[in-house]
N, C-alpha and C positions, 0 to 999 in steps of 0.2 A: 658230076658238075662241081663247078668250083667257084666261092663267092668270095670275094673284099669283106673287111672288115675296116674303115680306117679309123683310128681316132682322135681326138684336139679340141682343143681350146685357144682362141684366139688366133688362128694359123694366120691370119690374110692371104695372101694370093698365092703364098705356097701350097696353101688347101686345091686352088686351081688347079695346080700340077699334078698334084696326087690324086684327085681322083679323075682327075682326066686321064691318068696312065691306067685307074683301077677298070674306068669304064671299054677303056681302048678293049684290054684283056677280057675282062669277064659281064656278064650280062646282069648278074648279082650284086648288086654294093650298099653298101652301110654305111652312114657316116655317124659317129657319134660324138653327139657334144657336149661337152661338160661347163657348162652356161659361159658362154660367148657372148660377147658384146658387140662385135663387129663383124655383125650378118655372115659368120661363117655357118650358119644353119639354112639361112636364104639361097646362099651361092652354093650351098649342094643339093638345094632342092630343084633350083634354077637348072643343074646340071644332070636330074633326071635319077638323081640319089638316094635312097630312102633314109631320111632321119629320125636318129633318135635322141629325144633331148633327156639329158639325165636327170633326175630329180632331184631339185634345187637343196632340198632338207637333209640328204644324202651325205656322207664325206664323197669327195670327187676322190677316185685310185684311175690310175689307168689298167687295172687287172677289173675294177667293175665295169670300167666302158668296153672291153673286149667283151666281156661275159653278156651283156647288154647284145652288144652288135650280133654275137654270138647266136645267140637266142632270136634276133631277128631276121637273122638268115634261117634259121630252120623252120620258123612260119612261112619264108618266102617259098622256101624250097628242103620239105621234110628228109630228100634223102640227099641232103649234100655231102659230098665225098669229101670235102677239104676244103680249108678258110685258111685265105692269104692272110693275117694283121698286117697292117703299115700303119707308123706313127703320120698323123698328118701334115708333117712338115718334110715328108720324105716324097719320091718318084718313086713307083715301081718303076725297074728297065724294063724295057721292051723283051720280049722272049724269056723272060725268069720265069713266070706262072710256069711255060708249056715244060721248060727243062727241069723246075722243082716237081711237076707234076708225073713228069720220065721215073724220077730218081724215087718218087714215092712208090710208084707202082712196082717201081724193080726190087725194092727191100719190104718184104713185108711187113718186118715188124719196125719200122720206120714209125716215129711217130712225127717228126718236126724234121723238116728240110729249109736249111736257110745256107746265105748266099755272101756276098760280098756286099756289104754295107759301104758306100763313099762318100767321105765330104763333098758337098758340092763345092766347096770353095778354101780349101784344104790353105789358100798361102794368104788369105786375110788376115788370120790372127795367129799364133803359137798353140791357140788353145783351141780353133779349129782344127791344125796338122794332129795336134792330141789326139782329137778325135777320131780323125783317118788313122792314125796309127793301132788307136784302141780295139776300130773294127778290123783289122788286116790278124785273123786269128789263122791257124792251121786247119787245115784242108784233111778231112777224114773225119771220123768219130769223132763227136763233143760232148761236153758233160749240160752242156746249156745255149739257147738262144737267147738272142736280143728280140726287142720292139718289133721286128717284120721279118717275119717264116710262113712257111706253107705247113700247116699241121693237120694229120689226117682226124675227121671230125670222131670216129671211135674214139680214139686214143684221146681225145681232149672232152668228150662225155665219159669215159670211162673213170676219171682222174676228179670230175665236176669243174673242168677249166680250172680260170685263174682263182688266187685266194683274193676276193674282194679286200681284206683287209692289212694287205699287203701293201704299202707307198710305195716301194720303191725293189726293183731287183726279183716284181713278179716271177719271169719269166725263167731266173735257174731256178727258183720255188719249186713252179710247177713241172720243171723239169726231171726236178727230184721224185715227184709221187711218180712219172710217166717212167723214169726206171726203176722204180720200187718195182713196178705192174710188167717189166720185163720189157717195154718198149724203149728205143734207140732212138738218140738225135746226131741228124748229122749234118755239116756243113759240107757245102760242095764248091768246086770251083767255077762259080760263074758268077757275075754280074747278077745285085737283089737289086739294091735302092740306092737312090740319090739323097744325102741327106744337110738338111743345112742348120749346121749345128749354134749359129750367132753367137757365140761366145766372143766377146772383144775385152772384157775387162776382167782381172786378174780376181772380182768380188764376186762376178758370175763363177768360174771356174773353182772358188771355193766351196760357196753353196753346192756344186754339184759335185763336188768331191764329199764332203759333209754327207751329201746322201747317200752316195757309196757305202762312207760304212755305217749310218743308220737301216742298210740294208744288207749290209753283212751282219748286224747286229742281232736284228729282226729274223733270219735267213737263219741263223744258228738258231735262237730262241725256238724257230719251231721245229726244225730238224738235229739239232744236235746229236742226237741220239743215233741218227743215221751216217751212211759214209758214200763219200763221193771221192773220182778218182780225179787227182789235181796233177794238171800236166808242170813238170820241173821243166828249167830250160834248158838241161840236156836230150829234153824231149822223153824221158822217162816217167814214169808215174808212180804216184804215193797212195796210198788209200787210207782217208781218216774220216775223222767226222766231218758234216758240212759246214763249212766256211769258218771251220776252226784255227784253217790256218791260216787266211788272212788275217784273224784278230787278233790271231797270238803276235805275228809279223807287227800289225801294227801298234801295239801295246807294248812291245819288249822296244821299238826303235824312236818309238816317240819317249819313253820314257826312262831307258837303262843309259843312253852317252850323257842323257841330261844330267842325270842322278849323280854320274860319273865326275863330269864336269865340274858337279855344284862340290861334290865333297873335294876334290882333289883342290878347287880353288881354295875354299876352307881350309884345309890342311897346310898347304903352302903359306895360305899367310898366315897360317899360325908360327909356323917356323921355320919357313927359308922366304920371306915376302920377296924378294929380289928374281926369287924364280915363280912368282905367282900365276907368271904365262902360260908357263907349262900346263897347268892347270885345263886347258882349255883345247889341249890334245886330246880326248876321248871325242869330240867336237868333229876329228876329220874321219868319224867312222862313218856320217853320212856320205860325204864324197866318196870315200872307200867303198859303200853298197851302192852307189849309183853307178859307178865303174862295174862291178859285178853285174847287176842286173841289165846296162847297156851290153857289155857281154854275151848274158845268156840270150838277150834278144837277137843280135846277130848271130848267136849260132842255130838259133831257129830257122834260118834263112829263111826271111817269109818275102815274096813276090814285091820288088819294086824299094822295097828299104835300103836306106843307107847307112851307112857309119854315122853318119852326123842325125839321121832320124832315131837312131839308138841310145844314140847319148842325151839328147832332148828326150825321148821317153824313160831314162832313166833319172833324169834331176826329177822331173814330175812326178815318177812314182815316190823318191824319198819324201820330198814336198809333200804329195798327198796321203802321207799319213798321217800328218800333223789335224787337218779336216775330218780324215774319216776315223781319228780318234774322237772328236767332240761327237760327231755324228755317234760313233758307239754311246756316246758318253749321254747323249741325249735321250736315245733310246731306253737303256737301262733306268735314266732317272726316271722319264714314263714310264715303265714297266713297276716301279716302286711304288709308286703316285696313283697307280691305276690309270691312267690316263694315257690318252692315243695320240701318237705325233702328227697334225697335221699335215698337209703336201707339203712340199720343201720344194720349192721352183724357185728358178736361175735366168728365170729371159725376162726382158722389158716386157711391157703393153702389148705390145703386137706378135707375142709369142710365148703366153704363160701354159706350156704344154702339161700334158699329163705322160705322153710318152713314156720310149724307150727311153732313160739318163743316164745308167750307170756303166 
């Protein structure tokens, strides 16, 4: 058998959809809330859901409302074989359960089967097309899933699920201990979820970049020690520590053309000031890495991309490392301070998710 898990805060009517798609599929569903103010607890009890409200006094993670949900489905039904997650601002599609549910049976040692994640409304903002492009990953082995997969329930009692104390980027977390333990994740190719990412304004899209890397940050802190294989965009792989080399990437690019810049200005006006412009050359090494990385994105040829969707994901990635520097940078101060970073959310009033973000 196979149960729902969803979770959210504040969703409004996009809660409708999602578990209307959970219930279409499975007879099992969960919804969990992480204190709502706009009866998103009401309209899934109304819809025949079981709830559970998280405890107020609690930090809200969205790795403790899975582990919550979690646990409620095995009271419902002791010997559940596998539990969907879906963030609550997503759609299950129709027919995902029964074809993630094929692909689980067919690999045994499968732990997580996930799917093709979509914006639902991909041409409203730059920063929603972001999003569809983020999810449009390659098709075969992966080293991690996002917010909504089909995880066989062994495999995710074996590991103790998510780490409660995780904000942000749970999900390759625990994907790490689940290959530690010899189990495989993989992405298939079919249609998961619909999802509707609302980012319109350029200060949302920072804050969720920010979290990024206060969860690459966090992501190393607890795994460092260990190694994960990171796909290059020749499509070959490296094997190092976990998410060492996002930080290194982002620490050497947010800070070595600046460094560059600032002396070369310095120097110049010390002694040729007429050519002080010059100075300000080390400056096109970001255009020069966004060209590369549009690059290796198309040679990935991933399903429905274009040239112009490569080059926009490439200015965005140099951009966002500027964010998921302070995010590192936040991180680490907490960790000095002893102190724990609270959620870090990116939507208005009618969407302060705990979700998949990163």
């Amino acid at each position: 058998m196979i149960g729902v898990v969803a979770i959210g805060r504040n969703e409004g009517e996009g809660l409708r959809a999602c578990l209307a798609s959970a219930r279409r599929d499975c007879a099992a569903v969960v919804y969990v809330d992480s204190g709502s103010i706009d009866g998103s607890a009401e309209l899934a009890k109304s819809l025949g859901v079981h709830v559970v409200d998280l405890d107020l006094s609690k930090p809200f993670t969205a790795a403790r409302a899975r582990n919550e949900g979690f646990a409620k489905l095995k009271e419902i039904d002791p010997k559940m074989d596998a539990v969907q997650f879906v963030d609550g601002d997503c759609e299950i599609v129709q027919g995902w359960i029964e074809k993630a549910k094929a692909e689980l049976e067919a690999i045994p040692k499968a732990a997580v089967i996930c799917g093709r994640r979509r914006e639902r409304f991909p041409t409203a903002s730059i920063y929603n097309k972001l999003c569809d492009l983020e999810w449009n990953t390659p098709i075969g082995p992966a080293i991690a899933c996002g917010g909504d997969a089909l995880i066989r329930t062994t495999a995710f009692e074996e590991v103790g699920g998510y780490d409660p104390a995780v904000i942000a980027g749970e999900e390759p977390e625990m994907c790490v201990r689940l290959r530690e333990k010899g189990w495989t994740v993989h992405r298939i190719d079919a249609e998961m979820t619909l999802h509707d990412a609302a980012i319109t304004r350029f200060s949302q899209w920072w804050k969720r970049s920010l979290r990024s890397g206060h969860a690459y940050a966090q992501g190393y802190f607890l795994h460092g020690t260990q190694t994960e294989k990171n796909r290059d965009g020749d499509g070959s792989y490296r094997t190092q520590p976990f998410r060492r080399r996002e930080i290194k990437s982002i620490e050497k690019w947010v800070t070595v053309p600046i460094l560059l810049t600032l002396v070369s200005v310095a120097v110049l006006s010390a002694v040729a000031r007429h050519w002080c412009f010059l100075g300000f050359l080390p400056l096109l090494l970001y255009p020069l890495l966004a060209i590369k990385v549009a690059g290796d994105r198309l040679g990935r040829e991933l399903p429905g991309e274009t040239a112009a969707d490569a080059a926009l994901y490439g200015i965005f990635v140099v951009l966002g490392k500027f964010p998921q520097w302070f995010g590192i940078r936040r991180f680490r101060s907490a960790q000095k301070r002893g102190e724990r970073v609270g959620l870090i959310e990116y939507k208005g009033p009618q969407g302060l998710h705990v979700g998949n973000r990163t």
